[in-house]
Residue frames as a rotation matrix with the C-alpha (Angstrom) as fourth column:
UNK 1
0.873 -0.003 -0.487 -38.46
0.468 -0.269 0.841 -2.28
-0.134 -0.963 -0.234 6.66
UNK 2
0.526 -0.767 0.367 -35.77
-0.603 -0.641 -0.475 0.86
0.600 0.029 -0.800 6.82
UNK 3
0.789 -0.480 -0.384 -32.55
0.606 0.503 0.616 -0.37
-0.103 -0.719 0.688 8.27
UNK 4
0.953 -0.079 0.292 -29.76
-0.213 -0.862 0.461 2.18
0.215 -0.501 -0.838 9.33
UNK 5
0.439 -0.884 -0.163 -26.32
0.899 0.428 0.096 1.78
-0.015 -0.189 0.982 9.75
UNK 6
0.957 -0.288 -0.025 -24.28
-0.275 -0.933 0.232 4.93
-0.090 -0.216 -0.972 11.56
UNK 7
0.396 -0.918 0.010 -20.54
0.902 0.387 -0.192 4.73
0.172 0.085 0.981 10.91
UNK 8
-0.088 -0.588 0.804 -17.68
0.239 -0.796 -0.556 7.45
0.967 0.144 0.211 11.29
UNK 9
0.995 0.010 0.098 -17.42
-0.096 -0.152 0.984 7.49
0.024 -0.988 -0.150 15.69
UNK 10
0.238 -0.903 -0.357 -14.03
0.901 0.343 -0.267 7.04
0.363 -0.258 0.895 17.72
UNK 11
0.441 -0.472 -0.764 -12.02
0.854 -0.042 0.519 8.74
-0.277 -0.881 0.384 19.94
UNK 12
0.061 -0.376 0.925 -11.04
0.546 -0.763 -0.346 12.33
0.835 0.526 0.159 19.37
UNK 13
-0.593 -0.410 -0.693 -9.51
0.765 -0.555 -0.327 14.98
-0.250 -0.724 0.643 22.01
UNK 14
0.216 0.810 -0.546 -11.50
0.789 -0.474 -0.391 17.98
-0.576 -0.346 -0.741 22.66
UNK 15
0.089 -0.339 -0.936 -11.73
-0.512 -0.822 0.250 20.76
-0.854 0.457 -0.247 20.59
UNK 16
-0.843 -0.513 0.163 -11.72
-0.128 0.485 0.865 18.08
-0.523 0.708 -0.475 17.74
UNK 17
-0.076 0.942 -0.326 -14.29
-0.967 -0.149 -0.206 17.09
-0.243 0.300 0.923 15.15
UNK 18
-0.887 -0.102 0.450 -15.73
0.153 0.856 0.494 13.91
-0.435 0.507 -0.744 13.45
UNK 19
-0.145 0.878 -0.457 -18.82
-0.989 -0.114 0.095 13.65
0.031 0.465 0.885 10.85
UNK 20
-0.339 0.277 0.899 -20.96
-0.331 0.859 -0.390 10.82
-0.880 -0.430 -0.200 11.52
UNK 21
-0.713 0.189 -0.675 -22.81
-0.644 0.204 0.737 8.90
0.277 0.960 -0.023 8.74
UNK 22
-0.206 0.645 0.735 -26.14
-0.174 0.715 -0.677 7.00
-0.963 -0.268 -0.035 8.67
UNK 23
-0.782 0.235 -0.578 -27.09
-0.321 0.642 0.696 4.78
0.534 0.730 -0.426 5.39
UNK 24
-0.106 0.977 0.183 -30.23
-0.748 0.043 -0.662 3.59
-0.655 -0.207 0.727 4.62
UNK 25
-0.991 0.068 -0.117 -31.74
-0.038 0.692 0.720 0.37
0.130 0.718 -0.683 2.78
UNK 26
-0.576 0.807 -0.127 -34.96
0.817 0.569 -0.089 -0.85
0.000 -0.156 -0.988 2.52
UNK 27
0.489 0.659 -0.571 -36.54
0.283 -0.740 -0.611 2.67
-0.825 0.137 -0.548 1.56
UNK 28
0.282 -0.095 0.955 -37.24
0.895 -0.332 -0.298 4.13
0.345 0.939 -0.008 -1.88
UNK 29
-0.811 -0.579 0.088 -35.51
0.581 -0.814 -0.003 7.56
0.073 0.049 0.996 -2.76
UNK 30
-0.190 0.882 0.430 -39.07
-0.014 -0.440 0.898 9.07
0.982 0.165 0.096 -2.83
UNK 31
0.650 0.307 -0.695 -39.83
0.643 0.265 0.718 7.86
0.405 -0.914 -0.026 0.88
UNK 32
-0.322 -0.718 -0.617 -36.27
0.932 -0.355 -0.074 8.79
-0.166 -0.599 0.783 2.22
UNK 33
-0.841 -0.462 0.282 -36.74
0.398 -0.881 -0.257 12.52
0.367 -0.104 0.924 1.03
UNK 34
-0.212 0.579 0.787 -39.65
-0.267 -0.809 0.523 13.41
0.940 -0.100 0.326 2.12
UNK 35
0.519 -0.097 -0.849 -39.06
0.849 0.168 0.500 11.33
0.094 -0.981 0.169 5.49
UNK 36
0.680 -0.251 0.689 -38.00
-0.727 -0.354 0.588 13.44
0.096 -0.901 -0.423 8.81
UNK 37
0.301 -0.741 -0.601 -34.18
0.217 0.666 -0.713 12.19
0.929 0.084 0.361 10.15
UNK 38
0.912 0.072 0.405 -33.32
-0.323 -0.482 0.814 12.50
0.253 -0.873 -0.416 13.67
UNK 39
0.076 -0.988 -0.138 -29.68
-0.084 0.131 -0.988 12.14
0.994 0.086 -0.073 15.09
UNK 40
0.877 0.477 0.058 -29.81
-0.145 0.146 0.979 10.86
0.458 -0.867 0.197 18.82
UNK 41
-0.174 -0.976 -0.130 -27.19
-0.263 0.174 -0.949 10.24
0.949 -0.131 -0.287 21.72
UNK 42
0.988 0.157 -0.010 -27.08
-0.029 0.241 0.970 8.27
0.155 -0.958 0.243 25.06
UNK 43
-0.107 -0.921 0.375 -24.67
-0.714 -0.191 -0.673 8.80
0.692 -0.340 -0.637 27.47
UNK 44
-0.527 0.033 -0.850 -23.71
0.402 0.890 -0.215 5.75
0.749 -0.455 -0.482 29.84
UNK 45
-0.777 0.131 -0.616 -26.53
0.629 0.218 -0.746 6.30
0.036 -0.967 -0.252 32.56
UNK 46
-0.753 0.290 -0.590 -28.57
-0.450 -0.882 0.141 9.15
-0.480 0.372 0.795 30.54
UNK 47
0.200 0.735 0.648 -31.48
0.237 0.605 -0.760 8.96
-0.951 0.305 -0.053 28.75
UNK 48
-0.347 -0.613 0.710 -31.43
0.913 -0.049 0.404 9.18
-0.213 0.788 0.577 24.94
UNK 49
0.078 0.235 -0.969 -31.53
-0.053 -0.969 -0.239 12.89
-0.996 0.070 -0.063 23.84
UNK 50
0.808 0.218 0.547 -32.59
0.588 -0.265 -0.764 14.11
-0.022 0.939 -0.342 20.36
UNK 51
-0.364 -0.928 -0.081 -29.02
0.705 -0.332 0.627 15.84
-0.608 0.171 0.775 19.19
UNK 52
-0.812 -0.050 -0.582 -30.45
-0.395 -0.688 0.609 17.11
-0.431 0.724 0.539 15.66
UNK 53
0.120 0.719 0.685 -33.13
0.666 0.454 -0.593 16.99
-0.737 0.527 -0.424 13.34
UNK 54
-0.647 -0.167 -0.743 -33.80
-0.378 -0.776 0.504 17.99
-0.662 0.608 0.439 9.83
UNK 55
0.222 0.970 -0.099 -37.20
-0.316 -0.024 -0.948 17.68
-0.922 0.242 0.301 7.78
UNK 56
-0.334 -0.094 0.938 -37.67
0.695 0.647 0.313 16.13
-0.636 0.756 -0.151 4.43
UNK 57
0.817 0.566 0.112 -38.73
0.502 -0.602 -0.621 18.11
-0.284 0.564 -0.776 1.17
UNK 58
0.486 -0.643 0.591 -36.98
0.725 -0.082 -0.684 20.46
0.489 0.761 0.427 -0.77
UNK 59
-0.538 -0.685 -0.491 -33.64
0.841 -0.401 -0.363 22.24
0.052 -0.608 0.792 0.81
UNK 60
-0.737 0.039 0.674 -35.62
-0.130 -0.988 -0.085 25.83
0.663 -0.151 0.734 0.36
UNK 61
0.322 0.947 -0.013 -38.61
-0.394 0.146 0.907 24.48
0.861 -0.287 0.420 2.69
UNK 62
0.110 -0.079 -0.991 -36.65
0.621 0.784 0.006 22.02
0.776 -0.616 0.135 5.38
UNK 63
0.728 0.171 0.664 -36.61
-0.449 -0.614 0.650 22.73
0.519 -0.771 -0.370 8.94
UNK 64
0.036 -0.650 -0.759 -33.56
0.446 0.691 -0.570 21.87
0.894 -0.318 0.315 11.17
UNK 65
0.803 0.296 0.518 -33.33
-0.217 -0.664 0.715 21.68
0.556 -0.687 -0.469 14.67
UNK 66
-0.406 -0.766 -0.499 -30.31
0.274 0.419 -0.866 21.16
0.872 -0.488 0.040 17.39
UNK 67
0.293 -0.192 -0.937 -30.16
0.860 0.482 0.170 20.70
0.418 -0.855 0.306 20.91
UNK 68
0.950 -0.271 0.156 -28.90
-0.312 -0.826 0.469 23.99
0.002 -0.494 -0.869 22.79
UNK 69
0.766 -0.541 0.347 -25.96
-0.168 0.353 0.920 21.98
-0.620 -0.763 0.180 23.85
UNK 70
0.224 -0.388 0.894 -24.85
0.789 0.611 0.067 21.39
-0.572 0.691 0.442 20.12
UNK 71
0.862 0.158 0.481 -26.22
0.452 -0.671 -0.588 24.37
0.230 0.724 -0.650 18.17
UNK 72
0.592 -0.806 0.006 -23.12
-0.765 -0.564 -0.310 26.51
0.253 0.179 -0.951 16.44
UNK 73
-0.545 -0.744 0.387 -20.75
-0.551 0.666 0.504 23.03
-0.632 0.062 -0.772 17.10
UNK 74
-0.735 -0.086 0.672 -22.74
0.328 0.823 0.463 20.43
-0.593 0.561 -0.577 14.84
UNK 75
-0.304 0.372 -0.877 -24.51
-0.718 -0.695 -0.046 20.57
-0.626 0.616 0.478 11.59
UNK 76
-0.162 0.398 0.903 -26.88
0.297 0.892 -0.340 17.92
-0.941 0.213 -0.263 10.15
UNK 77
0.051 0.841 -0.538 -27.45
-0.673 -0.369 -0.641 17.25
-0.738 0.395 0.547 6.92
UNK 78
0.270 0.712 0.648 -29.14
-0.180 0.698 -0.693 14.96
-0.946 0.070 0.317 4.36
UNK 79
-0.710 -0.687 -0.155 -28.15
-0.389 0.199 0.899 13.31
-0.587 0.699 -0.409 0.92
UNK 80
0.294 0.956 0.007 -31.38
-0.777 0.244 -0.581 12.48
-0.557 0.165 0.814 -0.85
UNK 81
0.419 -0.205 -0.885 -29.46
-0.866 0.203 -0.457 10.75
0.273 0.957 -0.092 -3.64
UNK 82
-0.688 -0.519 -0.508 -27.40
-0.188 0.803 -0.566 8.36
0.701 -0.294 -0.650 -1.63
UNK 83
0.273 0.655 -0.705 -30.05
-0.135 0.751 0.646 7.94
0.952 -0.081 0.294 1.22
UNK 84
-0.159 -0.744 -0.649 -27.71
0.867 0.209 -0.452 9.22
0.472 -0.635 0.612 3.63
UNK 85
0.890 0.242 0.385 -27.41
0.098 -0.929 0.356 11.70
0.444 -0.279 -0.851 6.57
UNK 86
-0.179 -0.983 -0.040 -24.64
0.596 -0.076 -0.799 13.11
0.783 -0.167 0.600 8.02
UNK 87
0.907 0.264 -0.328 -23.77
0.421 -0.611 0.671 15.05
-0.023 -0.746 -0.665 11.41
UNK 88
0.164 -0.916 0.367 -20.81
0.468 -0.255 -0.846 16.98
0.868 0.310 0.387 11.35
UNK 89
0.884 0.409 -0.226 -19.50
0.403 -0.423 0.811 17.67
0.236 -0.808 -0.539 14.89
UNK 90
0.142 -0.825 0.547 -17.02
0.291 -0.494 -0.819 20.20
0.946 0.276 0.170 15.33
UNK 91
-0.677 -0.330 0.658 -15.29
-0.502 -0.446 -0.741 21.36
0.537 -0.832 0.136 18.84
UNK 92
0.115 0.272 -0.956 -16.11
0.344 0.892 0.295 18.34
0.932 -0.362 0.009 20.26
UNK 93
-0.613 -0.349 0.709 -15.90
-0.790 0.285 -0.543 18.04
-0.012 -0.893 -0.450 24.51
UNK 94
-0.990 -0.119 0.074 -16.33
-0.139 0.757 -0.638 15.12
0.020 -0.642 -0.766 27.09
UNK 95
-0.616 0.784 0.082 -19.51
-0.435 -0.251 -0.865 16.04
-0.657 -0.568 0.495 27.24
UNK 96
-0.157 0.300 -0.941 -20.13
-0.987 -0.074 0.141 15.02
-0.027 0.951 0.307 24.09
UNK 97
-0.829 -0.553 -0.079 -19.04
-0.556 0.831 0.010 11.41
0.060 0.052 -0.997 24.69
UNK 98
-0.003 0.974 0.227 -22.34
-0.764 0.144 -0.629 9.12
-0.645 -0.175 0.744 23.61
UNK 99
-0.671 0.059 0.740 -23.75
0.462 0.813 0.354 6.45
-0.581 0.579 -0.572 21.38
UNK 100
-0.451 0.435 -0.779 -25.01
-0.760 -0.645 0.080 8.55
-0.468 0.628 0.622 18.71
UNK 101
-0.466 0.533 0.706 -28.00
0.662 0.740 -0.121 6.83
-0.587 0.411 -0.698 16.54
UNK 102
-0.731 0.506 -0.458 -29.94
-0.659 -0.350 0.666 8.01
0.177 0.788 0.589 13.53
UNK 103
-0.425 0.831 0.359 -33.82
0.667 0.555 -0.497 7.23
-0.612 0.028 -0.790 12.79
UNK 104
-0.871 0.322 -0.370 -35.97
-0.488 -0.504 0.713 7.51
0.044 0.802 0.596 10.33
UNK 105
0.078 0.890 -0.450 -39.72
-0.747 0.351 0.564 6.29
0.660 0.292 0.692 9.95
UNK 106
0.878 0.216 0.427 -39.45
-0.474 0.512 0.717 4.25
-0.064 -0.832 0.552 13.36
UNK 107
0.583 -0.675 -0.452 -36.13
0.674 0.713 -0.195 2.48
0.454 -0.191 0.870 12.27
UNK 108
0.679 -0.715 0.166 -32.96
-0.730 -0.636 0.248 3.29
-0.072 -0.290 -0.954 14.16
UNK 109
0.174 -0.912 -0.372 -29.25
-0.226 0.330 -0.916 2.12
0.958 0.244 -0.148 13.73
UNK 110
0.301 -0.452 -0.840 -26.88
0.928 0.342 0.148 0.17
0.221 -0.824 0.522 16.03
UNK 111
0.952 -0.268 -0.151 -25.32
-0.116 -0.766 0.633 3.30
-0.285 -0.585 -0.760 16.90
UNK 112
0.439 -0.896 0.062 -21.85
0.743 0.323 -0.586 4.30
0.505 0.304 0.808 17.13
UNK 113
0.527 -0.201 -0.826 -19.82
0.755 -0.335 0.563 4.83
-0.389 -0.921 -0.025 20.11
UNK 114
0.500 -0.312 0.808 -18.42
-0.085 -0.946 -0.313 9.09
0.862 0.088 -0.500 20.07
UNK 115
0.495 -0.335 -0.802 -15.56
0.867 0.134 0.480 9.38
-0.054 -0.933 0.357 22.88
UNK 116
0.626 -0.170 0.761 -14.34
0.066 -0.961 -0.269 12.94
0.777 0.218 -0.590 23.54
UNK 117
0.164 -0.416 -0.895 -11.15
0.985 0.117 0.126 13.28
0.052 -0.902 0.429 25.77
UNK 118
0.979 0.196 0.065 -10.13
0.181 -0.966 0.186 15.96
0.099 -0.170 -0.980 27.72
């Protein structure tokens, strides 16, 4: 069973960035790359929203998608070697402010809380 762990949240003033991180165990390097990674966020009272995706296989083939709300501020991507994804969110706002989660193959991470002041 895949297990997840997201790390790299906290508190940042608008107009700031932070790059998230999700680790993986319990999947082979063969699985992870050709697995699909999705990058979620709930806001307190919200449902969870799909943030980013980005497609397994080789980099000249993958597909990435973003939210409207994100696209041109954050930028997913994938470490086959380590097993890791990354989000990189840049010009952060309030709006932003969520428990961000990663999944793969049905698992997802505890999260990790994103707070954007204004």
């Amino acid at each position: 069973q895949v297990q997840l762990v997201e790390s790299g949240g906290g508190l940042v003033q608008a107009g700031g960035s932070l790059r998230l991180s999700c680790v993986t165990s319990g999947i082979t390097g063969i699985i992870f790359s050709i697995s699909s990674i999705g990058w979620y966020r709930q806001a307190p009272g919200k449902q969870r929203e799909l943030v980013a995706s980005i497609s397994g296989g080789g980099g000249g083939s993958r597909t990435i998608n973003y939210a409207d709300s994100v696209k041109g501020r954050f930028t997913i991507s994938r470490d086959n070697a380590k097993k890791t994804a990354y989000l990189q969110m840049n010009s952060l706002k309030p709006e932003d402010t969520a428990v961000y989660y990663c999944t793969i193959r049905g698992g997802w991470g505890q999260g990790t809380q994103v707070t954007v002041s204004s």
